[in-house]
Backbone as CSV, one residue per row, in Angstrom:
resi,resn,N_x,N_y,N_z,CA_x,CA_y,CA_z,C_x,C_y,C_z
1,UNK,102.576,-98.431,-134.943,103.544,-97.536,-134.340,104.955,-98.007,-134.631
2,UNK,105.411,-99.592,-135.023,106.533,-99.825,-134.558,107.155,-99.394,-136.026
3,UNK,105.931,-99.402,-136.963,106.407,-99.281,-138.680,106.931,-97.908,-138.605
4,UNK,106.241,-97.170,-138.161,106.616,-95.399,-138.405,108.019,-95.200,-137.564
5,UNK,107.815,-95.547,-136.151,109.279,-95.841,-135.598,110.534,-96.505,-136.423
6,UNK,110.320,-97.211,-137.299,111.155,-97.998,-138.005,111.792,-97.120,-139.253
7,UNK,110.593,-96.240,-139.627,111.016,-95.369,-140.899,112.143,-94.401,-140.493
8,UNK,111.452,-94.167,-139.059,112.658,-92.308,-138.630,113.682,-92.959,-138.544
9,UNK,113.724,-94.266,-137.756,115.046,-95.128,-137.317,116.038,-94.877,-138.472
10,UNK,115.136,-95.176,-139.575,115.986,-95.581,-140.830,116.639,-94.484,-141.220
11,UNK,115.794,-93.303,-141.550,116.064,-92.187,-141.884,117.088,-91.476,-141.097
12,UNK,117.673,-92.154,-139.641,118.377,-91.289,-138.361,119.670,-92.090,-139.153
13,UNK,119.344,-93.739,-139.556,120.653,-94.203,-139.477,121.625,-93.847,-141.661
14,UNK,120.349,-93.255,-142.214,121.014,-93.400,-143.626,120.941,-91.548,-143.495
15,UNK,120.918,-90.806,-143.091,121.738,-89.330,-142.745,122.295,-88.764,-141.536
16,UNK,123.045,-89.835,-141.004,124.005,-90.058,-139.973,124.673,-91.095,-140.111
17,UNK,125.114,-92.303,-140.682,126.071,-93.025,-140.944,125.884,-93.911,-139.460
18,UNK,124.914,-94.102,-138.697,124.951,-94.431,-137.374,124.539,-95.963,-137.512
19,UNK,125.146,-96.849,-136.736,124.666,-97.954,-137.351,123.628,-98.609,-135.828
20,UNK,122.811,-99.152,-136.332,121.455,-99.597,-135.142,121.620,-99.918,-134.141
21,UNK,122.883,-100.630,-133.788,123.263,-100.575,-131.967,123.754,-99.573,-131.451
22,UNK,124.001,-98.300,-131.759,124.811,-97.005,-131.584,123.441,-96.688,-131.337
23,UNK,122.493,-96.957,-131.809,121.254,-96.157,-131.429,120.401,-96.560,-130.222
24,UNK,120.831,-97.186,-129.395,119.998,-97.695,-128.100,119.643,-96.269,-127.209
25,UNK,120.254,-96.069,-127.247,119.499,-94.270,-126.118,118.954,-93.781,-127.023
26,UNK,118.282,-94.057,-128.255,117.526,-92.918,-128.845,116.129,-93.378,-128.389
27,UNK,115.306,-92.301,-128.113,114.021,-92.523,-127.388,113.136,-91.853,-128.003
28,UNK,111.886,-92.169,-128.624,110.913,-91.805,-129.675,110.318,-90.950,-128.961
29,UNK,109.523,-89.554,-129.447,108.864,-88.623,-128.394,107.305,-89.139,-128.451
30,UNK,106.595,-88.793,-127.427,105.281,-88.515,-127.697,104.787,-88.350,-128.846
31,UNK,105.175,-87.426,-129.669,104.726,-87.094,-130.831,105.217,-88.314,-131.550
32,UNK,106.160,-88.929,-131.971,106.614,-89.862,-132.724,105.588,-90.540,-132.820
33,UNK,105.516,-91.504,-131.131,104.731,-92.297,-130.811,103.182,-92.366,-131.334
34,UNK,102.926,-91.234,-131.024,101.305,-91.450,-131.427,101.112,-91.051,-133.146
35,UNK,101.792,-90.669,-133.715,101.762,-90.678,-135.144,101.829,-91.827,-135.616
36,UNK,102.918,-92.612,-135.408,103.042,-93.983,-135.549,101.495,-94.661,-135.647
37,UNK,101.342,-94.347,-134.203,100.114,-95.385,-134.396,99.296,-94.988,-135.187
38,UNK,99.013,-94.044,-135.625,98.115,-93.201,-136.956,98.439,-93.737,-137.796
39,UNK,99.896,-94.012,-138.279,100.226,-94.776,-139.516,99.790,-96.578,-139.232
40,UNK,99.954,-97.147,-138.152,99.774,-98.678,-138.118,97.977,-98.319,-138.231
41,UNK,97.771,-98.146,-137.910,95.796,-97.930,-137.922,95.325,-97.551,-138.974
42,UNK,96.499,-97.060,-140.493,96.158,-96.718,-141.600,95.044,-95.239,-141.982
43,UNK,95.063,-94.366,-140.427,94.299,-93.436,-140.330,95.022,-92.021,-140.736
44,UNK,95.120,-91.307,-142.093,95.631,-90.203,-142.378,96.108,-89.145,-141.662
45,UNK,97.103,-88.568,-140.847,97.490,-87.657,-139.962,97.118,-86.431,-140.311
46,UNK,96.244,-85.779,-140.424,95.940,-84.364,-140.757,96.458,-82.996,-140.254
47,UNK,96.848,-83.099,-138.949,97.577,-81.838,-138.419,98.659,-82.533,-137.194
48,UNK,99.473,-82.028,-136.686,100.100,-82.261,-134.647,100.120,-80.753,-134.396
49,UNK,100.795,-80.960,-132.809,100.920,-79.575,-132.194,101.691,-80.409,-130.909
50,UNK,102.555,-79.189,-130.658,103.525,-79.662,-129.405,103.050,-77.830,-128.871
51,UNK,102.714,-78.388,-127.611,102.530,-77.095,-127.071,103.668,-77.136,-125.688
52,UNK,104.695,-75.883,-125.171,105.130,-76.352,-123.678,105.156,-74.988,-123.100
53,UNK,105.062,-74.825,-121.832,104.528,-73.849,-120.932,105.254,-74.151,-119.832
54,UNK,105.486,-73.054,-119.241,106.540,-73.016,-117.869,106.270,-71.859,-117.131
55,UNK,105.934,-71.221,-116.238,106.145,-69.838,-115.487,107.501,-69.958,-115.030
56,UNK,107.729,-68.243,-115.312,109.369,-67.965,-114.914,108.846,-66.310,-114.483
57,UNK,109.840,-66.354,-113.451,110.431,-64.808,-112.880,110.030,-63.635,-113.718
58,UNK,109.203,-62.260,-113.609,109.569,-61.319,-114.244,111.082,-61.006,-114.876
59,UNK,112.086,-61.056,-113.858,112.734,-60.672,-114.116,114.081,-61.272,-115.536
60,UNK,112.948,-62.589,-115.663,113.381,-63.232,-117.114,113.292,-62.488,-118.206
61,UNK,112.003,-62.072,-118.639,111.956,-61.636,-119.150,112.641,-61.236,-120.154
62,UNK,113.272,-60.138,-119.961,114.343,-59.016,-121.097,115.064,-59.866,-121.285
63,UNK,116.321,-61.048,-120.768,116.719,-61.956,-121.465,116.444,-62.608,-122.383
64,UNK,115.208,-63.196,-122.139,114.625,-63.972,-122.814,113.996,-63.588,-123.937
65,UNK,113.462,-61.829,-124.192,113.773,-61.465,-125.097,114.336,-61.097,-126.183
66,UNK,115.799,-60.753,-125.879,116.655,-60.434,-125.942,117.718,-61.633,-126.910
67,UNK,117.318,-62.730,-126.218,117.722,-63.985,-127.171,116.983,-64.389,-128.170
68,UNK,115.828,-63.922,-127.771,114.940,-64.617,-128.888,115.142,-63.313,-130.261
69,UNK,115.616,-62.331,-130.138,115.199,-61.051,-131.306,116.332,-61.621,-131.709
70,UNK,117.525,-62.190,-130.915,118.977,-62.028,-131.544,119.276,-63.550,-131.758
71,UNK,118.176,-64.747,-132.057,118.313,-65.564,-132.527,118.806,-65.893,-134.022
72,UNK,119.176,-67.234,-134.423,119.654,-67.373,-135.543,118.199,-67.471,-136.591
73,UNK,117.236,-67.425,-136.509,116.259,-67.527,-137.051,115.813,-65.731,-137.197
74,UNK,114.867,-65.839,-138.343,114.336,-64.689,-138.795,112.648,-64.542,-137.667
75,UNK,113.149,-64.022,-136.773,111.601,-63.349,-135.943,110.962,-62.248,-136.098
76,UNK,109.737,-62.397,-136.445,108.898,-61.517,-136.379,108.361,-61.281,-134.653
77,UNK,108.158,-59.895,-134.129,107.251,-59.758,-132.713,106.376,-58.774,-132.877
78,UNK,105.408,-59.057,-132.287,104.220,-58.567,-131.903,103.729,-58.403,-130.629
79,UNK,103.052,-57.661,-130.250,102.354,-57.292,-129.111,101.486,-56.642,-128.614
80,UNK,101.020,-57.704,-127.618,99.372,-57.117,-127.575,98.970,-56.619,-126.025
81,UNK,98.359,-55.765,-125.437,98.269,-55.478,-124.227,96.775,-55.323,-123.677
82,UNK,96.308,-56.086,-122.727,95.074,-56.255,-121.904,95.163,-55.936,-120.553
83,UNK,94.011,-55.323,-120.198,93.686,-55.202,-118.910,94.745,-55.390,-117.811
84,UNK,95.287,-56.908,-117.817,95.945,-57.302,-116.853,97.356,-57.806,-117.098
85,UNK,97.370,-57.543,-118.449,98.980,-58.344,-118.650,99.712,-58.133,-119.987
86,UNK,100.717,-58.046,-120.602,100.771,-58.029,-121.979,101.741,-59.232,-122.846
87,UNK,101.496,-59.382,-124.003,101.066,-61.108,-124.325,102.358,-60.437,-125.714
88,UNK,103.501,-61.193,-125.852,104.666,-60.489,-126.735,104.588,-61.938,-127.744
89,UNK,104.522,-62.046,-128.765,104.315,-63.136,-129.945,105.649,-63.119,-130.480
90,UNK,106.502,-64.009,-130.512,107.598,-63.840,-131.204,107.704,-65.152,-132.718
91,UNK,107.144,-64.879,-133.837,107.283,-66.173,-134.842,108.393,-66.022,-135.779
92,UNK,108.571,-67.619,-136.019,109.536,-67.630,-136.805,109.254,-67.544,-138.198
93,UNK,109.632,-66.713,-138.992,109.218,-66.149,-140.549,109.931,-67.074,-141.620
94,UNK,110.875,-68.000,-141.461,111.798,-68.645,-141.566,110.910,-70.638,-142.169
95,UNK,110.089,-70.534,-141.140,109.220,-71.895,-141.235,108.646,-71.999,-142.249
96,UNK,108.882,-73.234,-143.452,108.002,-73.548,-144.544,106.869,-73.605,-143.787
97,UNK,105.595,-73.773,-145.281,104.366,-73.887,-144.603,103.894,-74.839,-144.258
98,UNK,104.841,-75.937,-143.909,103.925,-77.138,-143.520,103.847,-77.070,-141.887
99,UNK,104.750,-76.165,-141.272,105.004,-75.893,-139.891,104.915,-74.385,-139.510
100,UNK,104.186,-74.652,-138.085,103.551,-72.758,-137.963,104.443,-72.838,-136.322
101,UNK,105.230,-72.305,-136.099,105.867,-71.966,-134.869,106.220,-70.533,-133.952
102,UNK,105.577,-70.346,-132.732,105.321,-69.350,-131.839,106.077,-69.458,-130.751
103,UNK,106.553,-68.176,-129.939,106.660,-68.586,-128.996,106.294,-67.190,-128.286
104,UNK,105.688,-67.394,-126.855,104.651,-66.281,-126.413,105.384,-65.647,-124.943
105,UNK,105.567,-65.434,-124.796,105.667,-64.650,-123.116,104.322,-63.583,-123.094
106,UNK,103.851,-64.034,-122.088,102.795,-63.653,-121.172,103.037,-62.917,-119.586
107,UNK,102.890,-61.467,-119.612,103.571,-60.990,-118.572,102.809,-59.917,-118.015
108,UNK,102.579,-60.341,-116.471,101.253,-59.887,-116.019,101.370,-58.354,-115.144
109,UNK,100.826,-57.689,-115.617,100.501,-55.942,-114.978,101.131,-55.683,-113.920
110,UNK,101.146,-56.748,-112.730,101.506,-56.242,-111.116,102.651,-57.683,-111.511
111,UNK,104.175,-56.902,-110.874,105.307,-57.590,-110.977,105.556,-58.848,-109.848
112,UNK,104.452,-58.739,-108.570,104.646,-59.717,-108.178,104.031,-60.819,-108.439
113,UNK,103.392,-61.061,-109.809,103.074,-62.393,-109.956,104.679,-63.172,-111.039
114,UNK,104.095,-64.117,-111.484,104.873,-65.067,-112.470,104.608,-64.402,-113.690
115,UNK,105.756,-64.600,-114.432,105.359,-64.435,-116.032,105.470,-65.929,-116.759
116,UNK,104.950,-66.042,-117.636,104.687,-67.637,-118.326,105.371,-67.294,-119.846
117,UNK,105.892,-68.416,-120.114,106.677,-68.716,-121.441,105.887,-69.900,-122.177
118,UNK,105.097,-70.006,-123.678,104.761,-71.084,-123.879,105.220,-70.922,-125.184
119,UNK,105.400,-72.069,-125.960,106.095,-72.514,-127.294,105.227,-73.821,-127.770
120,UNK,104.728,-72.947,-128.878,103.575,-73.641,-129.856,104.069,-73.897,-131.317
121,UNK,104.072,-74.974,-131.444,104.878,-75.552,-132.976,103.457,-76.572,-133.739
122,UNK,103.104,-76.612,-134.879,101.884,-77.142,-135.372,102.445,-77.609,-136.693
123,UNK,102.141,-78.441,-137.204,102.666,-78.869,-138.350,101.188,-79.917,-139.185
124,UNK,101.813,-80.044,-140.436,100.698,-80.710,-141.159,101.444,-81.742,-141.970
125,UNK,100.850,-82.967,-141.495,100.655,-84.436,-142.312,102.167,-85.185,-141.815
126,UNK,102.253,-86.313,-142.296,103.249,-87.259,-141.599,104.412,-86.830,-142.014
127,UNK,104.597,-85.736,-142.902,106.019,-85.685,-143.816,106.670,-84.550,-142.864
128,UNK,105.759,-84.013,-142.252,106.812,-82.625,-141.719,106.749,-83.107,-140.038
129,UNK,107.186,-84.444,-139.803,107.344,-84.893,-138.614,109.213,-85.247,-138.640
130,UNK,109.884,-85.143,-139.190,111.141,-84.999,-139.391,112.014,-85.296,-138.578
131,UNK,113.435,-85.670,-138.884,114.296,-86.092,-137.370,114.651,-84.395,-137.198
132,UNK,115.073,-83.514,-138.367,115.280,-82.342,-137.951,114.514,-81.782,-137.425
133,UNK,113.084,-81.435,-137.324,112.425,-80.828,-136.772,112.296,-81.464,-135.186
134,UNK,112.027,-82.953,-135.389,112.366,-83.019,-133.703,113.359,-82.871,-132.859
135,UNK,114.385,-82.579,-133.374,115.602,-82.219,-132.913,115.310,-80.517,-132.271
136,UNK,114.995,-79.750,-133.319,114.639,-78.363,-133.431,113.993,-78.194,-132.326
137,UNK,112.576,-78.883,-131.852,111.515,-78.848,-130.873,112.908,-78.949,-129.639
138,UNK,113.578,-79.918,-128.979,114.128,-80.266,-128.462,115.620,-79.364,-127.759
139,UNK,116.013,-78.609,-129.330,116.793,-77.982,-128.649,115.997,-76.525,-128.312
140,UNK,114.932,-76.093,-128.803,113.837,-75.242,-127.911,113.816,-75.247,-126.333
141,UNK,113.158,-76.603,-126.554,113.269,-77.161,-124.779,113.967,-76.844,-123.840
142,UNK,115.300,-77.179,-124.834,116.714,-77.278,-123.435,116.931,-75.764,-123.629
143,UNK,116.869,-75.057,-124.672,117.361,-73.638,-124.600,116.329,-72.228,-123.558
144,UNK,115.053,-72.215,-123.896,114.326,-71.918,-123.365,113.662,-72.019,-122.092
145,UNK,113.550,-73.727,-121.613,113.157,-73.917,-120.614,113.814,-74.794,-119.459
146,UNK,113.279,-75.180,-118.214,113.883,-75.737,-117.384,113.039,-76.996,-117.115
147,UNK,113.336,-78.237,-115.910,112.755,-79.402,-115.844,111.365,-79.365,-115.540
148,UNK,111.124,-77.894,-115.492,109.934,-78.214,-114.921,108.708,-77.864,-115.904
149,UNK,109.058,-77.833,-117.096,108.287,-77.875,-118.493,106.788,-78.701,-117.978
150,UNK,105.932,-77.862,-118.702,104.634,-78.648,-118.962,104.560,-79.086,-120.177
151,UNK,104.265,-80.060,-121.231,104.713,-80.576,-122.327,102.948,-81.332,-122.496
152,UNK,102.602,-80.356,-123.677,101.186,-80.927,-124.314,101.280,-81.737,-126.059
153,UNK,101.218,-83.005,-126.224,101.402,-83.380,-127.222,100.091,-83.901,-127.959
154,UNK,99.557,-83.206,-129.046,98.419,-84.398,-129.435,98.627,-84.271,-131.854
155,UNK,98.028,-85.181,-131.535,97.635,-85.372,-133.298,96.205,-85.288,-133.894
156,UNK,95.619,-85.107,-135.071,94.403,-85.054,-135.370,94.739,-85.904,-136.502
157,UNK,93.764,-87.111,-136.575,93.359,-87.804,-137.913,92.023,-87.671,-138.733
158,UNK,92.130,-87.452,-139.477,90.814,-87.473,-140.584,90.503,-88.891,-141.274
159,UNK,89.792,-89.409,-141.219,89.157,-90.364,-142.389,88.095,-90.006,-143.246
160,UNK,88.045,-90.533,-144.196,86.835,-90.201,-145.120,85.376,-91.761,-145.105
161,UNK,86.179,-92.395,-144.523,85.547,-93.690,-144.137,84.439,-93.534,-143.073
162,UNK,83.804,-93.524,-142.576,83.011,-94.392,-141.187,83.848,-95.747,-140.531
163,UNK,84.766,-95.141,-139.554,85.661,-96.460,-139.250,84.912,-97.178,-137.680
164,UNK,85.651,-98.006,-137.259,84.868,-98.456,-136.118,85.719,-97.953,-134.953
165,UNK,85.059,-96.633,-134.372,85.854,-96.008,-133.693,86.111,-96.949,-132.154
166,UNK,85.213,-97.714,-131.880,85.477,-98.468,-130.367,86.688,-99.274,-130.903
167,UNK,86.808,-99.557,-131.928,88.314,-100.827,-132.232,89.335,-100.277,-131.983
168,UNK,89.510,-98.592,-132.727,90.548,-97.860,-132.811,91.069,-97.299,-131.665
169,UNK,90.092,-97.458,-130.567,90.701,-96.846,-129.203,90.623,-97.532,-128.677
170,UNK,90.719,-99.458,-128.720,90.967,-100.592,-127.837,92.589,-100.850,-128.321
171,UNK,92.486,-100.332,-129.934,93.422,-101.001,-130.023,95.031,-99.530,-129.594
172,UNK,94.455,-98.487,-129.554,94.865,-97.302,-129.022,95.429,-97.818,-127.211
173,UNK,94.307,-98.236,-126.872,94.695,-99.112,-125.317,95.702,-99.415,-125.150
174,UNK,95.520,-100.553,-126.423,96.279,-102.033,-125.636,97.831,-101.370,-126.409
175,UNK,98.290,-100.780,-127.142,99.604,-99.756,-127.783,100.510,-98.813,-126.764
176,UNK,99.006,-98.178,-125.883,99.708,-97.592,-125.405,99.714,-98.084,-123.394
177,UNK,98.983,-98.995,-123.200,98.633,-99.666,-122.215,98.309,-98.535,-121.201
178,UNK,96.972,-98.230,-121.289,96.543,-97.329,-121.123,94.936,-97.713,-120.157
179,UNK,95.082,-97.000,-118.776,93.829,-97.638,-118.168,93.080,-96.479,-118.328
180,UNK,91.485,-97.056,-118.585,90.298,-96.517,-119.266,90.314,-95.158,-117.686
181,UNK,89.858,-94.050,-117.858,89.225,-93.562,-116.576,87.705,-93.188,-116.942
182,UNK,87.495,-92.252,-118.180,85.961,-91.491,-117.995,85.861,-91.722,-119.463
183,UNK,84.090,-91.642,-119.676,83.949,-91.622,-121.093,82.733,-90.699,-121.038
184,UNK,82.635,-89.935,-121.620,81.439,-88.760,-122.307,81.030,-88.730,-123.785
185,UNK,79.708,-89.247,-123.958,79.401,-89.129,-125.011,78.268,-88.057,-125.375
186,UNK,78.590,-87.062,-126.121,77.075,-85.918,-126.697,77.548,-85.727,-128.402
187,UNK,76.154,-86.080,-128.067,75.977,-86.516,-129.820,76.379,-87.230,-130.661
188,UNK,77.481,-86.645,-131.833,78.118,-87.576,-132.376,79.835,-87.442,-131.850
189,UNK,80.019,-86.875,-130.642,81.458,-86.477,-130.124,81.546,-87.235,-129.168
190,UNK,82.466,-88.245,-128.950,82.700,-89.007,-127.790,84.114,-88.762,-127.392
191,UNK,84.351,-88.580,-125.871,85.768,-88.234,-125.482,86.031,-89.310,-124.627
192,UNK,87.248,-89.343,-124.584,87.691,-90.666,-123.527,88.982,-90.303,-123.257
193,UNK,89.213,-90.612,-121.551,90.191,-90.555,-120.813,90.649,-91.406,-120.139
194,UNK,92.055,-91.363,-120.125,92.494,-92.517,-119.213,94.565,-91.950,-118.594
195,UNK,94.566,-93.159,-118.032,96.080,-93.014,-117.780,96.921,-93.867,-118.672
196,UNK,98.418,-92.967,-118.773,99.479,-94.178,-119.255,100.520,-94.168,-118.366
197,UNK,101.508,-94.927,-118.544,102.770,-94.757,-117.096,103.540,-94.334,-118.099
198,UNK,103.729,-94.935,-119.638,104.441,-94.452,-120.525,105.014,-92.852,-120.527
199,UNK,104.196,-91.648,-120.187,103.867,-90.874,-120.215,104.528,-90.137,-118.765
200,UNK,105.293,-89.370,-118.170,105.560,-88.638,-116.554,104.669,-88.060,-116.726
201,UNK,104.247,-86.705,-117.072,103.576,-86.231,-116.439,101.830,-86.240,-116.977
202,UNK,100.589,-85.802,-115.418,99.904,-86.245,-115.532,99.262,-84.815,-114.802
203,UNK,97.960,-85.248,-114.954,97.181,-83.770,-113.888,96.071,-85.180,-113.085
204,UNK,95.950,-84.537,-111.508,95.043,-85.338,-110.670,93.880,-85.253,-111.240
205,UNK,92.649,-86.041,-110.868,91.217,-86.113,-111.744,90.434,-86.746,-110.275
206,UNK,89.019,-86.276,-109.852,88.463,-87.364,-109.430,88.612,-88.378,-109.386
207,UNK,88.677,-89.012,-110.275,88.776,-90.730,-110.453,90.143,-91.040,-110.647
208,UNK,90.676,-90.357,-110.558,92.560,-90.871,-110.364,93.505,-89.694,-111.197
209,UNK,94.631,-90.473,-111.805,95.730,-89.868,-112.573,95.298,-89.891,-113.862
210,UNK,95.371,-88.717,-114.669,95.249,-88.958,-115.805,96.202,-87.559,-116.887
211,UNK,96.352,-88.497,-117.976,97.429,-88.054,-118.783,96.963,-88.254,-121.046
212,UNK,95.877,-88.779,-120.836,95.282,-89.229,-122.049,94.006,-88.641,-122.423
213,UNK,93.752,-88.086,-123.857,92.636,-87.907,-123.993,92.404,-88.505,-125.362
214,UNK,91.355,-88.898,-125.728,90.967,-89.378,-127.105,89.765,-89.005,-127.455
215,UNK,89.733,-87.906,-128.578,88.205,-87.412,-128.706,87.630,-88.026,-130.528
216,UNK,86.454,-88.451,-130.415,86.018,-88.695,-131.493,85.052,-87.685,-131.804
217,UNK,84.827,-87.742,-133.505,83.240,-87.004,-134.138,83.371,-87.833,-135.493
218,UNK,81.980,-88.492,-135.471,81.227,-88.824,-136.922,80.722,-87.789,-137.752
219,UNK,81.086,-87.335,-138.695,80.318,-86.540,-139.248,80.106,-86.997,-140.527
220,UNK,78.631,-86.975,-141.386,78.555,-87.434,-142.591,78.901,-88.731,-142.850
221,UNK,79.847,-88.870,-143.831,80.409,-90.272,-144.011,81.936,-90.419,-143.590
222,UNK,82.773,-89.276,-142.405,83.719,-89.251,-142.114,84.034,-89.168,-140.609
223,UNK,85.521,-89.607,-140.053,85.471,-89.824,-138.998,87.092,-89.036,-138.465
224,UNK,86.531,-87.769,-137.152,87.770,-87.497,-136.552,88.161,-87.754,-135.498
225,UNK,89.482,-87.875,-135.518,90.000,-88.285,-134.321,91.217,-87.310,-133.642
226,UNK,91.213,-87.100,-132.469,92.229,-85.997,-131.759,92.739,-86.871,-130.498
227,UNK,93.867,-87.203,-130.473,94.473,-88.295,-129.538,95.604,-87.226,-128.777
228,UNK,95.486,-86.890,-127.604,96.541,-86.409,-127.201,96.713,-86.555,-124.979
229,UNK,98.103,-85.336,-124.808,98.146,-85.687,-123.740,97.324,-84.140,-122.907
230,UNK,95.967,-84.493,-122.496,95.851,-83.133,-122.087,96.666,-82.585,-120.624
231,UNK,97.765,-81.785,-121.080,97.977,-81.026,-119.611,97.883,-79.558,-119.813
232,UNK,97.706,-79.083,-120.810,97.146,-77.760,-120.844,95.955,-77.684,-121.610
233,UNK,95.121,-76.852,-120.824,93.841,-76.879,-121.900,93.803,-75.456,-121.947
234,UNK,94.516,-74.357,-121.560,94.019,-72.989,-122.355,94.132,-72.707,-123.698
235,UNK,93.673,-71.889,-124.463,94.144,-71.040,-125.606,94.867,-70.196,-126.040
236,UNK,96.306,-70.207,-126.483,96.759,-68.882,-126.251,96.405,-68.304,-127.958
């Protein structure tokens, strides 16, 4: 982790002129973080995804439309209508293909419930992890949403190896100091959960706080891995 941290560092301070003590408030995201460790573990990064979700007011809405059509980016919208709610897709047409970015309002039939805002950004391999693009994610954040963001971060690694997956998530542990909570194993898919403090936010569990998930599958002569923070588990 500290190598991949070291690269963006570099990359923040040779296209910004910033020199390394000017940089003490810079703070690596989630996403940084666990890529990193993909790179120290020598395990190929195959996809990320930053997912964030918030309920807001009906009466957001048309603003929030309204900014988003008349953004500086090229949007495409779409829309789809069900039973109970209708689901407005707004993407950016603008995104090379190494990055697929959405952002959804979800807005439900009878006005006295909540309407929900979520913003889905996916990208592929270590190169389109960028200081610009995390910047981009970021000023999303502050533009779109308020403190009370739900913020889902995870990565997928591929190997072509058979690696020793119990090493990779001790040593996943002890990186991210991380206490064990549940482990499920069926078949060749093993999931594992735990807490980090690293991490604010968390969802309650039976067995405590938890904010970590780490899922494995052997397949053939290859091995995947999906490391993230589950706080949303729907589909949009």
């Amino acid at each position: 982790m500290k190598t991949f941290i070291a690269i963006i560092s570099a990359c923040v301070i040779l296209g910004t002129g910033v020199y390394p003590q000017e940089m003490s408030a810079y703070k690596p995201t989630t996403l940084e973080k666990l890529a990193g460790f993909a790179v120290d573990e020598q395990l190929p990064l195959e996809s990320w995804k930053v997912t964030m979700k918030e309920q807001v007011p009906q009466t957001r809405i048309d603003q929030l439309k309204k900014e988003l059509l008349h953004s500086d980016n090229e949007i495409v919208m779409t829309e789809e209508v069900t039973k109970h709610s209708r689901k407005i897709t707004f993407k950016d047409a603008q995104k090379n293909s190494s990055i697929f970015e959405y952002i959804i309002l979800i807005i439900p039939n009878e006005e006295k419930y909540y309407a929900e805002i979520v913003y889905l950004v996916e990208g592929r391999g270590t190169a389109s992890i960028t200081k610009e693009e995390m910047m981009y994610i970021d000023d999303v954040k502050s533009r779109y949403f308020s403190g009370n963001v739900t913020i889902f971060s995870c990565i997928e690694v591929k190997s072509s190896d058979i690696i020793d997956d119990v090493l990779v998530y001790q040593n996943f542990k002890k990186a991210f100091n991380i206490t064990s909570i549940d482990e499920v194993i069926d078949n060749e898919l093993t999931i594992r959960t735990g807490y980090t403090e690293q991490w604010e936010q968390m969802i309650p569990t039976a067995n405590g706080k938890m904010n970590v998930q780490y899922a494995s599958r052997t397949l053939g002569e290859g091995t995947n891995i999906t490391i993230g923070t589950p706080i949303i588990t729907s589909e949009y």
